[in-house]
SEZAKOL-871908 format. One record per residue (C-alpha): residue in three letters; y negated, z, x negated; residue number from 1. Coordinates in Angstrom, 1 decimal. Layout:
<nodes>
> ALA|Y|Z|X|NUM
...
</nodes>
This chain:
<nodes>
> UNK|0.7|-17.4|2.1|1
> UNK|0.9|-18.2|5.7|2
> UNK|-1.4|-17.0|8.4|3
> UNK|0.5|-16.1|11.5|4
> UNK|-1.2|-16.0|14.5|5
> UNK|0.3|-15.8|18.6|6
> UNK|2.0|-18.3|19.5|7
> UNK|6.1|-19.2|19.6|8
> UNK|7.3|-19.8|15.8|9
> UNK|10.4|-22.1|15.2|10
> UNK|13.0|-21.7|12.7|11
> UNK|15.7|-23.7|12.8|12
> UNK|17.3|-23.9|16.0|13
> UNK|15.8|-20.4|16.7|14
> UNK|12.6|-19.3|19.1|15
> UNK|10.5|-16.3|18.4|16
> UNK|7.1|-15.8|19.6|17
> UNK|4.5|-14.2|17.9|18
> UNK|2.3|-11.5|19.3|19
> UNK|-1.0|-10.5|17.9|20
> UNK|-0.8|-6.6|17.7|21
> UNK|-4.2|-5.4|16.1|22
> UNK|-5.1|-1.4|16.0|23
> UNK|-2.8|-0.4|12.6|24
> UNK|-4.9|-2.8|10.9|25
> UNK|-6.5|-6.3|11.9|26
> UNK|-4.2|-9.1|11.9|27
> UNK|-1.1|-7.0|12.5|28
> UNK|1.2|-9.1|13.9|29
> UNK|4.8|-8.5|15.9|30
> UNK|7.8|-10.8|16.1|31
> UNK|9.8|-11.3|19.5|32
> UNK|13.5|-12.6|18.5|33
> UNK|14.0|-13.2|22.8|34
> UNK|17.4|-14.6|22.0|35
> UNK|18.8|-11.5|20.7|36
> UNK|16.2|-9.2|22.2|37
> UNK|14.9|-7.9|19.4|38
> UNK|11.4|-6.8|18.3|39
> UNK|9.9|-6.6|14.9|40
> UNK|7.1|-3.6|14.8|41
> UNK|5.9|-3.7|11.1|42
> UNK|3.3|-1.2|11.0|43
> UNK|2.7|-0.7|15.0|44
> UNK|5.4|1.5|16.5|45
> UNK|8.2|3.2|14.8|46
> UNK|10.7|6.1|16.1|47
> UNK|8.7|8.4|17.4|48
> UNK|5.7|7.5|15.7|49
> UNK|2.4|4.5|15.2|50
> UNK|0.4|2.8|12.8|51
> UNK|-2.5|5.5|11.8|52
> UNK|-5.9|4.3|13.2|53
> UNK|-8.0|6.4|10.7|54
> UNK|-7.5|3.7|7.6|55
> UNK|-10.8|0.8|7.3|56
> UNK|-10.3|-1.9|10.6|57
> UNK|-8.0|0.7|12.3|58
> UNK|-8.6|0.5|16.2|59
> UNK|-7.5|3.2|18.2|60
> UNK|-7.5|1.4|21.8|61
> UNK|-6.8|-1.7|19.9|62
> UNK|-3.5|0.0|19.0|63
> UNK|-3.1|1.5|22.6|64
> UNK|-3.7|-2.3|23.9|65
> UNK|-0.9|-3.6|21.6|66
> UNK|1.8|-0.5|22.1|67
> UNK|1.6|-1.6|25.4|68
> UNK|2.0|-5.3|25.5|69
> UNK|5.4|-4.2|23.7|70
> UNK|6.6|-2.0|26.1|71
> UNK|6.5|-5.0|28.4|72
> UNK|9.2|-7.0|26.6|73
> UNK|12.9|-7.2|27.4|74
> UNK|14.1|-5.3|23.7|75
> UNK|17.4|-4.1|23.0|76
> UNK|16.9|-3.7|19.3|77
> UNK|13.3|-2.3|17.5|78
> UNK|12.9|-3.0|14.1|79
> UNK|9.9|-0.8|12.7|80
> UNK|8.5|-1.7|9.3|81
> UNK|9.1|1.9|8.3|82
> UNK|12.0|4.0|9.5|83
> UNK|15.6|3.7|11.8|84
> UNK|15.8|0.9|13.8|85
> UNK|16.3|2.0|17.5|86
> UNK|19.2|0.4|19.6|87
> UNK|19.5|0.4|23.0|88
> UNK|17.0|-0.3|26.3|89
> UNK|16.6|3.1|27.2|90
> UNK|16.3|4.3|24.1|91
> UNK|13.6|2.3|23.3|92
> UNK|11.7|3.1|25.9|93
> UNK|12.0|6.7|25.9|94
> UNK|10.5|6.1|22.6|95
> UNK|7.5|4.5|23.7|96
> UNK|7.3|7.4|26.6|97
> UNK|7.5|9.3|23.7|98
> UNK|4.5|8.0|21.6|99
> UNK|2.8|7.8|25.1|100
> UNK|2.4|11.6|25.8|101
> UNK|2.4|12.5|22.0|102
> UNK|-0.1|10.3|21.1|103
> UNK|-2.3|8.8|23.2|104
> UNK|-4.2|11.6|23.8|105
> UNK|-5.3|11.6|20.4|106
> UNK|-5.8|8.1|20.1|107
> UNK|-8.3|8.2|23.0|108
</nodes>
């Protein structure tokens, strides 16, 4: 078991950073692949969709907080835990438009 936490993460020859993404659940975490612009979501963001906030140590502005620190990376590819991944820049962030006016005002 390893506890991953923010930060950059090595493997190999390759860089990804680490980005603490509570509000799904605490300790959620996302991986940043920056080399090939790629973003790994888990249980955060999907197509069209986010982590439910209604479980125990779900954080609605916690999850707000954490959508938006990914909408502020430089993806090409999102790779949700659950679901199709989603190819292309403005794809990807018509989906987080998307979960923006679909969700947020419930999440609030």
């Amino acid at each position: 078991e390893v506890l991953l936490r923010e930060g950059e993460l090595f493997l190999g020859d390759e860089r990804f950073q680490v980005l603490e993404t509570p509000g799904h659940s605490p300790g959620s975490v996302c991986i940043y692949w920056p080399s090939h612009k790629a973003l790994f979501t888990g249980d955060v963001i999907f197509e069209m969709g986010v982590g439910r906030t209604d479980l125990p140590g779900g954080d609605s502005e916690e999850l707000i907080s954490s959508i938006e620190k990914l909408a502020r990376l430089d993806v090409e590819i999102l790779l949700p835990g659950h679901g199709n991944p989603i190819v292309g820049k403005k794809r990807i962030q018509r989906n987080f438009e998307i979960i923006r006016e679909m969700y947020y005002p419930y999440l609030r």
